[in-house]
C-alpha positions in Angstrom: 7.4 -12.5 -5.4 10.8 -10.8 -4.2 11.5 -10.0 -8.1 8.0 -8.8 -9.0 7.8 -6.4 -6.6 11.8 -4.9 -6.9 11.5 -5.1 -11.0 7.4 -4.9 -11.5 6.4 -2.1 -9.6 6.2 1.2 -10.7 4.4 3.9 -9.4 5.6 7.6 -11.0 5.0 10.5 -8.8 3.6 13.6 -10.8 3.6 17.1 -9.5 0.3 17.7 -7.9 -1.0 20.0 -11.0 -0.5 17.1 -13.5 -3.0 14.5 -11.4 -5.3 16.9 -9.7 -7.4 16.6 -13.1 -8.3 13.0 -13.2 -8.6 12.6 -16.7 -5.5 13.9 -17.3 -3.2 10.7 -18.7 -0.7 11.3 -15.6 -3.7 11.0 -13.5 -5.0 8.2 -14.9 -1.7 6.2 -15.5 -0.6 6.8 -12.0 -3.9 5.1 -11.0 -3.5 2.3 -12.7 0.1 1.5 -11.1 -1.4 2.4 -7.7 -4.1 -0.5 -8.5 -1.8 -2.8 -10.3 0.5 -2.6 -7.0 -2.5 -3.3 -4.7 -3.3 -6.0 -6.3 0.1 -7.6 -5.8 0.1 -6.6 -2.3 -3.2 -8.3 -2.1 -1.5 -11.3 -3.7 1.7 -11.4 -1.6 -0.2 -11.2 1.9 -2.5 -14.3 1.1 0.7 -16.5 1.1 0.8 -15.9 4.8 1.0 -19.0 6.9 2.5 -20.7 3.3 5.7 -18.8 2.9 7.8 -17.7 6.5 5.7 -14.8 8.6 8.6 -12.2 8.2 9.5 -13.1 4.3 5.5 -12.2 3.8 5.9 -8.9 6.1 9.3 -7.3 4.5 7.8 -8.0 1.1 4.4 -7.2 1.4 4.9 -4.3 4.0 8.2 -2.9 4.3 9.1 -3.5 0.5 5.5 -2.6 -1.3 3.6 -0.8 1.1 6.4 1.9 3.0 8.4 1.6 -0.8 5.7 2.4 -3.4 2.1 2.6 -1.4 2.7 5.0 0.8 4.4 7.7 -1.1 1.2 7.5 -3.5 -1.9 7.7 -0.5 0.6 10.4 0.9 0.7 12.4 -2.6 -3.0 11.5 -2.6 -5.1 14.6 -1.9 -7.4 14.0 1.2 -11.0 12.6 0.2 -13.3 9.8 -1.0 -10.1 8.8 -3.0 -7.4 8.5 -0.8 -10.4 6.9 2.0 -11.2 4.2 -0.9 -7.5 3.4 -1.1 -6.3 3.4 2.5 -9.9 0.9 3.1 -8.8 -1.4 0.4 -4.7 -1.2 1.9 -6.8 -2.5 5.1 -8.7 -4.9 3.3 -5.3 -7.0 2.5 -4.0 -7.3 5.9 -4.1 -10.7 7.5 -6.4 -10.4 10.5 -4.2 -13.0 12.8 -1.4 -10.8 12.3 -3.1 -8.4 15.0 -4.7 -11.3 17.3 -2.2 -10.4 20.3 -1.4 -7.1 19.6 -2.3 -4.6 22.7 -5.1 -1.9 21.7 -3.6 1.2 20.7 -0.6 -0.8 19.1 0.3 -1.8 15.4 2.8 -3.8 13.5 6.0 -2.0 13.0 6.4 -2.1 9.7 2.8 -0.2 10.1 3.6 2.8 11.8 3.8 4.8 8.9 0.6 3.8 7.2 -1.0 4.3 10.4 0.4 7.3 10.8 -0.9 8.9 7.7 -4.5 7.1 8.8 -4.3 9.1 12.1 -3.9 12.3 9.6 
């Protein structure tokens, strides 16, 4: 998982006037890499309670998400889109994970995902 994610992953960042056409190729490519990494993240967090708690958390949160994720739903322009994206980011998250958490409060390796949400 560790070497998938630091050797696999790639998500290019494009100035905004090469994606904003989505059938542009830079459009669509970045897309695909934005899906592709998902999908991984999807993968990672469904070894929780399998692989150590906090080996599943710095790779699946701190490495993918805050690393690659974020700085694509941030260069994501705000719509259906970047909604669709942040749901299916959601979507992955192991529910226990916020059993005992306090209302109002988050994961720390969340903050900056729920940051941008708050945006």
């Amino acid at each position: 998982m560790k070497k998938s994610v630091e050797e696999d992953v790639f998500i290019p960042l494009y100035p905004k006037s090469s994606v904003e056409d989505k059938s542009s190729l830079c459009s669509k490519f970045q897309e695909r890499r934005f899906w592709s990494a998902v999908k991984l993240l999807s993968n990672i967090l469904l070894w929780d309670g399998i692989v150590p708690e906090d080996t599943v958390r710095d790779l699946g949160l701190s490495k993918l998400l805050n690393r690659y994720l974020l700085l694509s739903l941030l260069n994501t322009p705000p719509g259906p889109d970047s909604i669709e994206k942040c749901n299916k980011v959601v979507a992955c998250l192991p529910e226990r994970w916020f059993r005992d958490l306090k209302s109002g409060s988050t994961l720390p390796e969340l903050l900056n995902f729920c940051q941008h949400l708050l945006q």
